[in-house]
KEDRENVEX-565250 format. One record per atom (N, C-alpha, C, O): x negated, y negated, z negated. Coordinates in steps of 0.1 Angstrom, whole numbers, padded with zeros to 4 digits, always signed. Each point is the difference from the previous one (the first is absolute). Layout:
residues N
XYZ/...
END
This chain:
residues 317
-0060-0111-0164/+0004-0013-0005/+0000+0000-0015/+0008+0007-0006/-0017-0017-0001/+0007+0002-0008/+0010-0009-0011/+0003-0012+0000/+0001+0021-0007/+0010+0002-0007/+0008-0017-0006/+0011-0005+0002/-0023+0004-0009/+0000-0020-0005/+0007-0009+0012/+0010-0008-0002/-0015+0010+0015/+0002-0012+0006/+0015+0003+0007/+0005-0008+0008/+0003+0024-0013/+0008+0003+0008/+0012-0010-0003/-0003-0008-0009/+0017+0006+0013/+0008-0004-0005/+0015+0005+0005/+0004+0003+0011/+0001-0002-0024/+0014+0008+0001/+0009-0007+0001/+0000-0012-0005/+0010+0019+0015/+0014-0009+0005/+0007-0001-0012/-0003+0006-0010/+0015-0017+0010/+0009+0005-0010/+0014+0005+0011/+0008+0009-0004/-0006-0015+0014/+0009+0002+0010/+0000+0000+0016/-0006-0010+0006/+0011+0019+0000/-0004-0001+0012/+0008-0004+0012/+0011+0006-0003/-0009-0012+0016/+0005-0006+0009/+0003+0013+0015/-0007+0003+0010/+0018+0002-0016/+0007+0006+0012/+0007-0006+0014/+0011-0004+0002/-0020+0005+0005/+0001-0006+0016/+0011+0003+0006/+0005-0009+0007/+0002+0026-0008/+0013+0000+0004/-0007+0008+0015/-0009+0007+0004/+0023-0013+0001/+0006+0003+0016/-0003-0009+0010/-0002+0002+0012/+0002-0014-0018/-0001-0014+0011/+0001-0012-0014/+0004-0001-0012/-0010-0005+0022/-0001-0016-0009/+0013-0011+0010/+0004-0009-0007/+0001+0011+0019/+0006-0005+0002/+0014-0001-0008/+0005+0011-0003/+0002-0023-0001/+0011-0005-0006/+0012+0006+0003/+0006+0006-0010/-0001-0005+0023/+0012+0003+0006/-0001+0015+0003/+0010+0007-0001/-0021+0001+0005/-0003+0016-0007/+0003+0003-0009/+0004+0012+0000/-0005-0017-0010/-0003-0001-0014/+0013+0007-0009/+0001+0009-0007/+0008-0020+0014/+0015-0006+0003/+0011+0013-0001/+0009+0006-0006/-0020-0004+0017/+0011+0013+0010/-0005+0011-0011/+0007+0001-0010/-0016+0006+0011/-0006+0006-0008/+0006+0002-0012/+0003+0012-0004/-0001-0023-0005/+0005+0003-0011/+0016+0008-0002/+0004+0010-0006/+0001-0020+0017/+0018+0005+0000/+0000+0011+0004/+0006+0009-0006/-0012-0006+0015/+0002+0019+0008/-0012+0006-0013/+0007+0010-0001/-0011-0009-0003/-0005+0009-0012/+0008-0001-0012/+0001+0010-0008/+0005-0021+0008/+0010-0001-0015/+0011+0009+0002/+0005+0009-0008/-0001-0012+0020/+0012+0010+0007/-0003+0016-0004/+0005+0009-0007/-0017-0010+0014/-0002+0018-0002/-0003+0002-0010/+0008+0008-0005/-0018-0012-0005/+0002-0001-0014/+0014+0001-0011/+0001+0005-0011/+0007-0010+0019/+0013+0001-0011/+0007+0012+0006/+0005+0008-0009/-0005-0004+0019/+0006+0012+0007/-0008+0015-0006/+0005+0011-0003/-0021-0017+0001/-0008+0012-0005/+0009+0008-0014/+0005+0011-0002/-0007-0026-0005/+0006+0003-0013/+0012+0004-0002/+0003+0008-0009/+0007-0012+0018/+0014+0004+0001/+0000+0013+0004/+0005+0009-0007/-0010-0006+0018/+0000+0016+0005/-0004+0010-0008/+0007+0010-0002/-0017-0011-0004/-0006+0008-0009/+0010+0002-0015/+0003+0010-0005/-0001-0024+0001/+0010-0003-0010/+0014+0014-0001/+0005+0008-0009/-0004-0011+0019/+0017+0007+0008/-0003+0017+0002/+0008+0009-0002/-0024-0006+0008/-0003+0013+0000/+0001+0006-0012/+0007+0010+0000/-0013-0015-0012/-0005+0005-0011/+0017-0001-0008/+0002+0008-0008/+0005-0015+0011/+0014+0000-0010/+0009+0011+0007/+0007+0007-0007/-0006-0007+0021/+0005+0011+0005/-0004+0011-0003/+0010+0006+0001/-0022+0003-0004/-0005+0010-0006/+0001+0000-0016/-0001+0011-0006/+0003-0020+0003/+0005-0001-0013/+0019+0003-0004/+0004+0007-0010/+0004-0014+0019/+0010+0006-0002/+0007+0013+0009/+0010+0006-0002/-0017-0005+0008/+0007+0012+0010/-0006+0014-0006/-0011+0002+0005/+0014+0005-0013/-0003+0016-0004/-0007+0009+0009/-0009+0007-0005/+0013-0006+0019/-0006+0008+0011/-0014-0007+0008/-0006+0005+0009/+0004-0015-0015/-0018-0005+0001/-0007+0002-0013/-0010-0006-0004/+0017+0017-0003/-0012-0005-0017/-0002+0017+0010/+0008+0010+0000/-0016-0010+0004/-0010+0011+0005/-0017-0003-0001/-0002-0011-0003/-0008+0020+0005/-0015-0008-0002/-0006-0008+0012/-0010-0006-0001/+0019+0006+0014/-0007-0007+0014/+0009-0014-0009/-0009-0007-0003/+0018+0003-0001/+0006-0015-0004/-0005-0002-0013/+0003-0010-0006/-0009+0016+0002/-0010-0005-0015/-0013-0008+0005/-0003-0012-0002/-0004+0023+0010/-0006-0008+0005/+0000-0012+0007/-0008-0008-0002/+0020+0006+0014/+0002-0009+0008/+0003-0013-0011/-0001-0012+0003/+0006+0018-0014/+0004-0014-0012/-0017-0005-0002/-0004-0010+0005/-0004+0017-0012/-0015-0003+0000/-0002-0008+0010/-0003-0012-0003/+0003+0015+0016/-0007-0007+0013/+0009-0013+0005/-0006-0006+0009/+0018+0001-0012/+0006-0009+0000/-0002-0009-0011/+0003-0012+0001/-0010+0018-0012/-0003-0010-0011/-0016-0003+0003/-0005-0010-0004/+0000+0015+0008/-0016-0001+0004/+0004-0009+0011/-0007-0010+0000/+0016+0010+0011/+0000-0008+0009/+0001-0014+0000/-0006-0008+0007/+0017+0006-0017/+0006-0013-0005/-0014-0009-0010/-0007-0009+0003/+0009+0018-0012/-0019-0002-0005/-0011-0007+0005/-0008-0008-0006/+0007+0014+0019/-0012-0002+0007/+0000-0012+0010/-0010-0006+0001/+0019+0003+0005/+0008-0011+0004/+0002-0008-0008/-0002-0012+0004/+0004+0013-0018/+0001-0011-0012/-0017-0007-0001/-0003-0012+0000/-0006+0021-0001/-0011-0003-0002/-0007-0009+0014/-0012-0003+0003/+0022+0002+0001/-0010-0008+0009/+0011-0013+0007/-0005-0012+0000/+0015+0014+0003/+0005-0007+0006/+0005-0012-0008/-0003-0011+0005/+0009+0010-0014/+0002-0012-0007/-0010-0012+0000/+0002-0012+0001/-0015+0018-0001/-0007-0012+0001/-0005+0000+0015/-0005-0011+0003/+0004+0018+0006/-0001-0003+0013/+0011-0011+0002/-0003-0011+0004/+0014+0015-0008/+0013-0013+0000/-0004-0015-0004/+0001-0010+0006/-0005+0013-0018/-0008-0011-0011/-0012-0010+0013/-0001-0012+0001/-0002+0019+0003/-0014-0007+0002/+0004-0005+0021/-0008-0007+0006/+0015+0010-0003/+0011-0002+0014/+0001-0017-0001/+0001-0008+0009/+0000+0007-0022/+0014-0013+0001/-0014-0009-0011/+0001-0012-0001/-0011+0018-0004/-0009-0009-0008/-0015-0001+0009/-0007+0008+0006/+0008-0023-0010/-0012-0009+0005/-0019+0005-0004/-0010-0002+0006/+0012+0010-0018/-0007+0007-0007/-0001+0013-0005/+0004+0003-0011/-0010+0004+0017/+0004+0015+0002/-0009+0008-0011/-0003+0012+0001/-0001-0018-0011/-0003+0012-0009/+0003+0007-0011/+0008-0004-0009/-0014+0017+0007/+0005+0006-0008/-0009+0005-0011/-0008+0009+0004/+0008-0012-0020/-0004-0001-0006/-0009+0014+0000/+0003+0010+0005/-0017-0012-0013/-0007+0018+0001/+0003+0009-0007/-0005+0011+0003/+0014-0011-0014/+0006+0005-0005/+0012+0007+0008/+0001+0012-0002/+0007-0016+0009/+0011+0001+0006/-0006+0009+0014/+0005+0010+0005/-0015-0017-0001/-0007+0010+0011/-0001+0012-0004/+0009+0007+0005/-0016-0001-0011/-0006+0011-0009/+0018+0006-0005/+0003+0009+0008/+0004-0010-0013/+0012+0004+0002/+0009+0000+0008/+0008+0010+0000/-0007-0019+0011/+0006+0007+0013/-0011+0011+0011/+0005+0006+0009/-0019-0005-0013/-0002+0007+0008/+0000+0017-0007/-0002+0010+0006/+0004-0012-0018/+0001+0012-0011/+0014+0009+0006/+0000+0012+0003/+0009-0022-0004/+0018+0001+0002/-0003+0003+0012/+0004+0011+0002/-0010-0015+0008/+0005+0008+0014/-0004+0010+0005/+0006+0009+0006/-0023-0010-0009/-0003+0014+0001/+0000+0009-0006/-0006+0010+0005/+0011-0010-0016/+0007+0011-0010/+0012+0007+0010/+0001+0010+0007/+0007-0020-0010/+0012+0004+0010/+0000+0007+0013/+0006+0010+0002/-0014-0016+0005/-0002+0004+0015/-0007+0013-0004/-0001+0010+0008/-0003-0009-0021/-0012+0017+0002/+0014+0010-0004/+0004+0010+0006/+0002-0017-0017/+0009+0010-0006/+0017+0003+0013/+0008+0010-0001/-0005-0021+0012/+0006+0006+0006/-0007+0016+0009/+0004+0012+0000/-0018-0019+0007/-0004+0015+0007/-0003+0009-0006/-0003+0009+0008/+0003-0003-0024/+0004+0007-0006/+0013+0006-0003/+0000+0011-0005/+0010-0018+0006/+0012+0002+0000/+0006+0008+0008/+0009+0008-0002/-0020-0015+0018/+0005+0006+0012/-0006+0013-0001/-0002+0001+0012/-0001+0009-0016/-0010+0011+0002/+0008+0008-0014/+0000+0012+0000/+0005-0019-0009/+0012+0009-0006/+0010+0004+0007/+0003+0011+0003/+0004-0022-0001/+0010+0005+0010/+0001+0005+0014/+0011+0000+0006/-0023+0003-0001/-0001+0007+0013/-0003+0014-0007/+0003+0009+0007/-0008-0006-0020/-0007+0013-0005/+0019+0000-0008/-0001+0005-0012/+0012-0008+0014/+0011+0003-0006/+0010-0001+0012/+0012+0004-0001/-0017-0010+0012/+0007+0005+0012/-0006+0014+0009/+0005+0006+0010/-0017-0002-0018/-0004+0013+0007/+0008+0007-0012/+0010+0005+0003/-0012-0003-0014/+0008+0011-0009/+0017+0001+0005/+0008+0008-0005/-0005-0018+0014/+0018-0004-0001/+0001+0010+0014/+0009+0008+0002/-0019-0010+0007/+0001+0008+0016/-0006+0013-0001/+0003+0009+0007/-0016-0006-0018/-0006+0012+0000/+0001+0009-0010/-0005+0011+0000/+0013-0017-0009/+0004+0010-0012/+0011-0008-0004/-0001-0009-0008/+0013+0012+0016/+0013-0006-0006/+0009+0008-0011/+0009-0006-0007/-0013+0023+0007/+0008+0005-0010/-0001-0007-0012/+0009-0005-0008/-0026+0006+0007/-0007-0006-0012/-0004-0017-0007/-0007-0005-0009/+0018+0001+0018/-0004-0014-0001/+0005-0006-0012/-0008-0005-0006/+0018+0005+0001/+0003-0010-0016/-0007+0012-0007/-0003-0004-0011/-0001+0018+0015/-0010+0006-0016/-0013-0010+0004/+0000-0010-0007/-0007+0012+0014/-0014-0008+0002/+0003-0017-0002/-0007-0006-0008/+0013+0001+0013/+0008-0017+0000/+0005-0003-0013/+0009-0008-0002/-0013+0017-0009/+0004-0008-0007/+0002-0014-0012/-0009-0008+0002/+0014+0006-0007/+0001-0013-0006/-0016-0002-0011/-0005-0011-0004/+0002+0021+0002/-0015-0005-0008/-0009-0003+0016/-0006-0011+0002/+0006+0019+0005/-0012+0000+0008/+0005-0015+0009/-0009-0007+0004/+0020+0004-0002/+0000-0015+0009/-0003-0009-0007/-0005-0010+0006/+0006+0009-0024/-0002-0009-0006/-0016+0001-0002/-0007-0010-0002/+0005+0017+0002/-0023+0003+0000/-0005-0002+0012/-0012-0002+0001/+0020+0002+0013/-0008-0001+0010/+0006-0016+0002/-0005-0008+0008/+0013+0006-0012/-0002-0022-0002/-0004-0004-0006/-0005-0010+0003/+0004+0015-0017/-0008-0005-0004/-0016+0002-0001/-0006-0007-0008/+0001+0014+0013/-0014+0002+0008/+0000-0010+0014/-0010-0004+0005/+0020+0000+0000/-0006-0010+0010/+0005-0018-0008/+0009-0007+0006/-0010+0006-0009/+0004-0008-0006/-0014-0005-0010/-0005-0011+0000/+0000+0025-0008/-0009-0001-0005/-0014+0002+0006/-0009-0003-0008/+0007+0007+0023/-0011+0004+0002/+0001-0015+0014/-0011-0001+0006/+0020-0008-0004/-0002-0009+0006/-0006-0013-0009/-0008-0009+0004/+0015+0011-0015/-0005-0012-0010/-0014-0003-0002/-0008-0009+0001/+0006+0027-0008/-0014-0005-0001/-0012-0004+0010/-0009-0007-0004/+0010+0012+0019/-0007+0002+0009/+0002-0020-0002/-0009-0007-0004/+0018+0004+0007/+0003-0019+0001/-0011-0003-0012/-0011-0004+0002/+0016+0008-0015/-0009-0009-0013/-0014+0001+0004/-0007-0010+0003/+0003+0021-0002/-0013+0005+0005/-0002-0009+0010/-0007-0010-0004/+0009+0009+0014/-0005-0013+0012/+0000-0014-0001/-0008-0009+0003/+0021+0010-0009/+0002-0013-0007/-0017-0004-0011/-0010-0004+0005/+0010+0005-0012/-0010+0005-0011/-0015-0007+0009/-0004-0012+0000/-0001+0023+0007/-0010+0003+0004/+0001-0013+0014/-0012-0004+0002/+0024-0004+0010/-0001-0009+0006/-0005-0017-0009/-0008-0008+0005/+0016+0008-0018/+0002-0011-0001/-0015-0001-0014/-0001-0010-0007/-0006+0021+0005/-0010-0003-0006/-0014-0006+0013/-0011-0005-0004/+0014+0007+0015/-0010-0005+0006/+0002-0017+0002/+0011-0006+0000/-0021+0001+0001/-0004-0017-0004/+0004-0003+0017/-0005+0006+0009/+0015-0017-0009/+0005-0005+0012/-0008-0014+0004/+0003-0006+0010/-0009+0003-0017/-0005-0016-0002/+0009-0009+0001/+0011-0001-0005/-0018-0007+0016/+0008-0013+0006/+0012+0003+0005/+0010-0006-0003/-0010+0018+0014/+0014+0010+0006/+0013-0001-0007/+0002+0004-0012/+0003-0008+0017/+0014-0001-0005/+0014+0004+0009/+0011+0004-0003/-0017-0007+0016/+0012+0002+0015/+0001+0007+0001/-0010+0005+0006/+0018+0001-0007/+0005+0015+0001/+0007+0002+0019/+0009-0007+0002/-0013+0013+0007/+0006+0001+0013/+0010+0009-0001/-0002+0010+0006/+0017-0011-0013/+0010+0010+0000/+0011-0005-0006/+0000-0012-0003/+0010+0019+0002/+0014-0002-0001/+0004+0000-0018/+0009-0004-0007/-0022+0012+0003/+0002+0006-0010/-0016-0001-0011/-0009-0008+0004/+0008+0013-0014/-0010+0004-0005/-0005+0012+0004/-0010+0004-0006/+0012+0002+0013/-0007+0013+0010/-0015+0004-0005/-0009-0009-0003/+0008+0025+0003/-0016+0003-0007/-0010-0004+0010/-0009-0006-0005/+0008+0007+0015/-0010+0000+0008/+0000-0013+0007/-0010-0004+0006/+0020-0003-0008/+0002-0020+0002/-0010-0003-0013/-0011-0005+0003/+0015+0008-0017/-0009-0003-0010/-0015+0007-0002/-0007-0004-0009/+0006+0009+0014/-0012+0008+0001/-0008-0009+0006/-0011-0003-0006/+0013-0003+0018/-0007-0007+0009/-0009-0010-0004/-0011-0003+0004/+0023-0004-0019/-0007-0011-0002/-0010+0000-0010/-0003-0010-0006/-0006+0026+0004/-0010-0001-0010/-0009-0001+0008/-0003+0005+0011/-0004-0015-0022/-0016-0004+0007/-0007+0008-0004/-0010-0007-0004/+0008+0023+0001/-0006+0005-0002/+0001+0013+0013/+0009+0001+0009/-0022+0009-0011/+0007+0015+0011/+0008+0005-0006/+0000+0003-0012/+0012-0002+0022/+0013+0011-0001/-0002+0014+0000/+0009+0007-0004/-0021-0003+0009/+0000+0009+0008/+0006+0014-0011/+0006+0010+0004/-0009-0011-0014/+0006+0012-0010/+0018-0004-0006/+0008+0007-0005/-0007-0020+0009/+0015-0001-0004/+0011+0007+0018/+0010+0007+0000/-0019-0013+0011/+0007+0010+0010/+0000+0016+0003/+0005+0008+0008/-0011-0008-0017/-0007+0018-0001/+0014+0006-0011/+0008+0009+0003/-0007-0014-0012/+0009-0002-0011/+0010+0000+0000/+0007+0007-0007/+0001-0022+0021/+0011+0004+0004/+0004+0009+0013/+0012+0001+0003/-0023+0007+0005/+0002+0010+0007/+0004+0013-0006/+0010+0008+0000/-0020-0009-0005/+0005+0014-0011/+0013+0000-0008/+0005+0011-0002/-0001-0021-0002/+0010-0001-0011/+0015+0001+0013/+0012+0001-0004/-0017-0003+0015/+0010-0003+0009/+0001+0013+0008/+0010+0001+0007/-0021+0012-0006/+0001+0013+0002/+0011+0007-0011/+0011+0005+0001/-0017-0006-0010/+0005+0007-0012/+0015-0005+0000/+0008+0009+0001/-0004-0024-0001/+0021-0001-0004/+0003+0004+0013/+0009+0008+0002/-0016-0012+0008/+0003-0004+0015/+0006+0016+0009/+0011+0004+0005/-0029+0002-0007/-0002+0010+0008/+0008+0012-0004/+0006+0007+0007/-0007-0007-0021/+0001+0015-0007/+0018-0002+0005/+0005+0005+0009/+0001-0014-0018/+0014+0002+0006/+0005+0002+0014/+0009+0007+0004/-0018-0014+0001/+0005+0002+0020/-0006+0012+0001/+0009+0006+0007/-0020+0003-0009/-0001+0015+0003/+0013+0011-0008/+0006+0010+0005/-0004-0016-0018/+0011+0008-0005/+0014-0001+0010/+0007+0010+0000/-0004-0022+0007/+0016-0006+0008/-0004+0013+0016/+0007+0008+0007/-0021-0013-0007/+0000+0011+0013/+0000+0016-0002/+0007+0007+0008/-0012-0004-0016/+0002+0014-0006/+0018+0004-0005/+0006+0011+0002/-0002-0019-0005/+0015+0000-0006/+0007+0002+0016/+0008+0009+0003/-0013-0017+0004/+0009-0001+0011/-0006+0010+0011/+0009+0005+0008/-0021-0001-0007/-0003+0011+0009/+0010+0015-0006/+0007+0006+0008/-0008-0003-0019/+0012+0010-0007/+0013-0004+0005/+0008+0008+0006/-0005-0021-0008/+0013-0002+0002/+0002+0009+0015/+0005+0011+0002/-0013-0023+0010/+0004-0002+0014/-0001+0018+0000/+0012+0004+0003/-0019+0004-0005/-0001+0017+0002/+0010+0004-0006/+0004+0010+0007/+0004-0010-0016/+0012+0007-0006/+0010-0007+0011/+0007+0006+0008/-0009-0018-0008/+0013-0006+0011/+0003+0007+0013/+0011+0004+0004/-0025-0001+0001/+0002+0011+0013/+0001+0007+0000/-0001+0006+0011/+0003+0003-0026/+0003+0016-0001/+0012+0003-0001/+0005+0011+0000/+0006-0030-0002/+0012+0004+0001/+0010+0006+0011/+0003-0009+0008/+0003+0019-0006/+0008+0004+0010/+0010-0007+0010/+0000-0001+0012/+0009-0006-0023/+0009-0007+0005/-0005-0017+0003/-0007-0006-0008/+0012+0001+0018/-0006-0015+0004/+0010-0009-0009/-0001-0012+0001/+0009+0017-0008/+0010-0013-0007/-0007+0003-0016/+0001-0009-0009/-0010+0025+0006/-0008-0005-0013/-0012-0004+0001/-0005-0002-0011/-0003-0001+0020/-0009-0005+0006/+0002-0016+0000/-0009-0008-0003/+0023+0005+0008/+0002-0016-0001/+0002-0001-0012/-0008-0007-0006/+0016+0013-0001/-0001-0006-0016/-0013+0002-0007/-0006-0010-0005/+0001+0021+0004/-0015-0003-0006/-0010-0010+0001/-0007-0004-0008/+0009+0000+0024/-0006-0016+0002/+0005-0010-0003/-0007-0010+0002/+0017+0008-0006/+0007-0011-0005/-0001+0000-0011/+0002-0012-0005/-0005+0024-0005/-0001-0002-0011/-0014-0008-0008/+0000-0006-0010/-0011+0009+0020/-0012-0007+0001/-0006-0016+0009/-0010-0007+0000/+0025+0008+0006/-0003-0018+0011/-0002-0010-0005/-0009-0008+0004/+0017+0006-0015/-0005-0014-0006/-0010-0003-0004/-0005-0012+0002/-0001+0023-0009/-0014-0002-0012/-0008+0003+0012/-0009-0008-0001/+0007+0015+0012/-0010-0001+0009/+0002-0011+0009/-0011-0002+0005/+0017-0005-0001/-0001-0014+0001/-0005-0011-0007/-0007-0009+0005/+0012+0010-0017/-0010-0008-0009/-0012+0006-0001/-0010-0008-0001/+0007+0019+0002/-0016+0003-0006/-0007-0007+0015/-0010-0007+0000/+0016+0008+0011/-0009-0003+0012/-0003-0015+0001/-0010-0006+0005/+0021+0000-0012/-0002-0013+0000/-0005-0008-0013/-0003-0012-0002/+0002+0020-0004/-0011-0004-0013/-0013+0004-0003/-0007-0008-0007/+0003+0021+0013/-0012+0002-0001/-0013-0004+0011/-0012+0000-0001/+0018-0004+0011/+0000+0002+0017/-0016-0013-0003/-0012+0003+0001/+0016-0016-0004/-0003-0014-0002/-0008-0001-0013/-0006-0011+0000/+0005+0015-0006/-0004+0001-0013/-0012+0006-0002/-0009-0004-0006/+0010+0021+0015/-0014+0010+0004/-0010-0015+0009/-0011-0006-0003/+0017+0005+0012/-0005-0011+0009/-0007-0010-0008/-0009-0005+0006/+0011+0001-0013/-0004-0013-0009/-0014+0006-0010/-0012-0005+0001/+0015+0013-0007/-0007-0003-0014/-0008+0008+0001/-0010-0002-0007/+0012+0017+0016/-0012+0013-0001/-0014-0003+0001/-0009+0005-0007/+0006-0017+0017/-0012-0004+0006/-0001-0019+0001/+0003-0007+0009/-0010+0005-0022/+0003-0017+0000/-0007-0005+0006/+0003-0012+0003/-0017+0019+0003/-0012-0003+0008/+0011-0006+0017/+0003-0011+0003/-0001+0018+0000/+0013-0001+0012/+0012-0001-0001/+0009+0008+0005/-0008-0022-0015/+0015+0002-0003/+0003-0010+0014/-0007-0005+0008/+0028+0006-0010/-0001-0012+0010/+0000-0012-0002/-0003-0004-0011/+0007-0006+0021/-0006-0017-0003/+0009-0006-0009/+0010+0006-0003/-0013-0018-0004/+0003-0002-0012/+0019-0007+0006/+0009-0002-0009/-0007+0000+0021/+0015-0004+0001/+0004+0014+0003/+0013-0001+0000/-0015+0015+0003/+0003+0012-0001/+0005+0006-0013/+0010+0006-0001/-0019-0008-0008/+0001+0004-0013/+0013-0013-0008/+0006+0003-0010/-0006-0013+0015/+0016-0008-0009/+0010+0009+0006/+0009+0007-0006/-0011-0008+0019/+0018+0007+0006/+0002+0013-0003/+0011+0005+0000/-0024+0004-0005/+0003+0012-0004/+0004-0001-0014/+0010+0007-0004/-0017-0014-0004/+0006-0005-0015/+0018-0005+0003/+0009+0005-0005/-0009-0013+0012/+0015-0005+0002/+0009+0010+0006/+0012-0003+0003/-0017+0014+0000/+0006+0013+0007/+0008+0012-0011/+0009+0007+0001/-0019-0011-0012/+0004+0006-0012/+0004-0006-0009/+0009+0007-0006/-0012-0019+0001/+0007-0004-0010/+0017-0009+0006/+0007-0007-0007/-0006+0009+0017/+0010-0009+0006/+0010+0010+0011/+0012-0001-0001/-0017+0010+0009/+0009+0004+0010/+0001+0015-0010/+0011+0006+0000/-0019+0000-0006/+0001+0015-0002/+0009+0004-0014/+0005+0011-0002/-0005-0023-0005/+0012-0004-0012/+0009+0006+0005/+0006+0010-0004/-0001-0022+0018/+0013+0002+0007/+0008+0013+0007/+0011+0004+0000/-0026+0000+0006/+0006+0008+0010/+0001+0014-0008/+0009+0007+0004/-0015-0002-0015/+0002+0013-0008/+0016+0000-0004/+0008+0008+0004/-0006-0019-0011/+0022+0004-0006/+0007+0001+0015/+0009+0009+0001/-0012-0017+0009/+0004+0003+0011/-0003+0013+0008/+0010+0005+0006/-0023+0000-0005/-0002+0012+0009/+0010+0012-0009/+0007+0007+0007/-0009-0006-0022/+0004+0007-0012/+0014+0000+0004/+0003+0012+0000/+0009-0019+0004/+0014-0004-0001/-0001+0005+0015/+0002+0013+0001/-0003-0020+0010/+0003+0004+0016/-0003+0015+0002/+0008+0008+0004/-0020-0004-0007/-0002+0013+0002/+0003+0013-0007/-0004+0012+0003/+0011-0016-0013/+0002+0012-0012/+0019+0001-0004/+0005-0008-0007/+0001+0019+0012/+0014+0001-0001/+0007-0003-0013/+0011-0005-0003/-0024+0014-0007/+0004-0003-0017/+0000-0017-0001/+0010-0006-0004/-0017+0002+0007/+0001-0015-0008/+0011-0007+0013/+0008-0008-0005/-0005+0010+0017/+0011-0003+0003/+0012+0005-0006/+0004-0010-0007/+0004+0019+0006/+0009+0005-0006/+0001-0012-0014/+0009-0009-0001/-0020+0010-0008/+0000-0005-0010/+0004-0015+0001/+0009-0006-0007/-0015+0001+0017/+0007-0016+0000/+0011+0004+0007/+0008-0009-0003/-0004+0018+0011/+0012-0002+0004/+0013+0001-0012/+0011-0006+0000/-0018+0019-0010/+0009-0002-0009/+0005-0013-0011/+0012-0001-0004/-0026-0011+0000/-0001-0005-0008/+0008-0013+0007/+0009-0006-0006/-0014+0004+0020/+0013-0014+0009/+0014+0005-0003/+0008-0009-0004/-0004+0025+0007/+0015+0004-0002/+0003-0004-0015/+0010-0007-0003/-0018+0009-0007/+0006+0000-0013/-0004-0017-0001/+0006-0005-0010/-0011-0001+0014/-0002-0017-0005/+0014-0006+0007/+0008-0009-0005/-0009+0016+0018/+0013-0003+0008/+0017-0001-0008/+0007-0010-0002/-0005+0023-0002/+0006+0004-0008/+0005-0011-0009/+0010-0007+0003/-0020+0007-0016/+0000-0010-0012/+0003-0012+0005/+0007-0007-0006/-0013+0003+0017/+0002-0013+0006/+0018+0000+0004/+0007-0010+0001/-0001+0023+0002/+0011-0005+0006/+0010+0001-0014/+0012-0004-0001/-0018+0008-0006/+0008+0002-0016/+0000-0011-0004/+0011-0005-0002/-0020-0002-0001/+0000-0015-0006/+0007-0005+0008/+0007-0006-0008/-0003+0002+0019/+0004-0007+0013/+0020+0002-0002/+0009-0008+0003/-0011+0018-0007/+0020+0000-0005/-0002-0001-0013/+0009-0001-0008/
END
């Protein structure tokens, strides 16, 4: 095509979930809900690890990282999913596209990175516990966040970059919830065929490499666990790894599914609910799986209600 007769968007029209009104409706209140709960949970995780002394360990450093990447990531999308719920005209400027799709998939790369530190710090915690604050310590937690942090960003600029230099023409309709790479991708009138090559690979490398690192962490783990003698340190050793392997199964699980192979991705209302899987239910359910299943961060709120309790009964006489 060429070039001359091409024509560039300035903004493009996100179609969403439904065009129906009273969907729309519902939709907005039950996401605003979980949205405020996202932020509150997360909010409440990250201050409780902040004041309780017996969480400043390197598995709640991390978990502070992955609560702020959560909230984050959730921010980058959902406010204007809300936005556009309740508006007659659903677009979003190209500028602003190109930055929410920067922000999310940055995010979204730098949490599965996160996850693959702290599964490689829940194997040093079960397979070398003598040695664990010598090897855990405070330089190396602050270099392995800040390597995922840094090695999700760029992988986003980079796609970012290389999606939104291709010429969209007339295309503007975006079929998603979001600015999504492979929603915007669609709408170049040109061949993709090296930009899906591009985001395969880029989706081995954040995607793959970390989930071979979580399974290697955890194949050590599960083998030392069975070498334990007694069945009550056997239960604690798995407990000490339940949480974060719950989330890894539920974060990587959907995500491998999506993006490894875009030739056979799934159908385009597959790919919203899996977007709304992550930026909407996995916010939530992390401060929650993190609190129900972990005794440290119970204890910890149990102590922080006794002491609010407390002050509350002091003011009160």
């Amino acid at each position: 095509m060429d070039t001359d007769n091409q024509t560039w968007v300035k903004e493009f029209i996100l179609l969403g979930l439904s065009s129906d009104w009273d969907t729309q409706v519902s939709l907005f209140v039950l996401f605003l809900i979980m949205y405020l709960v996202t932020v509150l949970g997360n909010f409440l995780i990250v201050l409780l690890i902040r004041l309780d002394s017996r969480l400043h360990t390197p598995m709640y450093f991390f978990l502070t990282n992955l609560s702020l990447v959560d909230v984050s990531y959730a921010t980058s999308i959902v406010p204007q999913m809300l936005a556009h719920f309740l508006a007659e005209h659903k677009a979003i400027p190209f500028v602003s596209c190109a930055a929410q799709l920067f922000f999310s998939l940055g995010l979204g790369g730098i949490e599965f990175v996160l996850l693959a530190v702290m599964a490689y710090d829940r194997y040093v915690a079960v397979c070398d516990p003598l040695r664990y604050s010598v090897i855990m310590h405070g330089g190396l937690c602050t270099r392995l966040a800040i390597t995922s942090w840094v090695s999700g960003s760029l992988n986003s600029l980079m796609q970012t970059i290389i999606t939104f230099q291709l010429p969209m023409c007339a295309n503007k309709y975006i079929d998603h919830i979001s600015c999504e790479i492979l929603a915007v991708v669609r709408l170049a009138c040109v061949d993709t065929s090296s930009n899906e090559i591009a985001i395969m690979v880029s989706s081995i490398v954040l995607l793959m490499t970390p989930f071979c690192l979580v399974l290697l962490s955890y194949t050590q783990i599960i083998s030392t666990i069975l070498k334990i003698q007694s069945r009550e340190g056997r239960k604690k050793a798995f407990h000490t790894c339940a949480s974060h392997l719950t989330v890894v199964v539920l974060c990587y699980g959907m995500t491998i599914f999506t993006y490894i192979q875009p030739h056979s991705s799934p159908s385009i209302l597959q790919e919203k609910l899996i977007s709304v899987f992550y930026a909407i239910l996995m916010p939530v359910l992390n401060p929650m799986i993190y609190s129900i299943r972990n005794k440290e961060v119970k204890g910890a709120w149990q102590k922080l209600l006794g002491q609010l309790s407390g002050l509350t009964s002091k003011l009160a006489t």
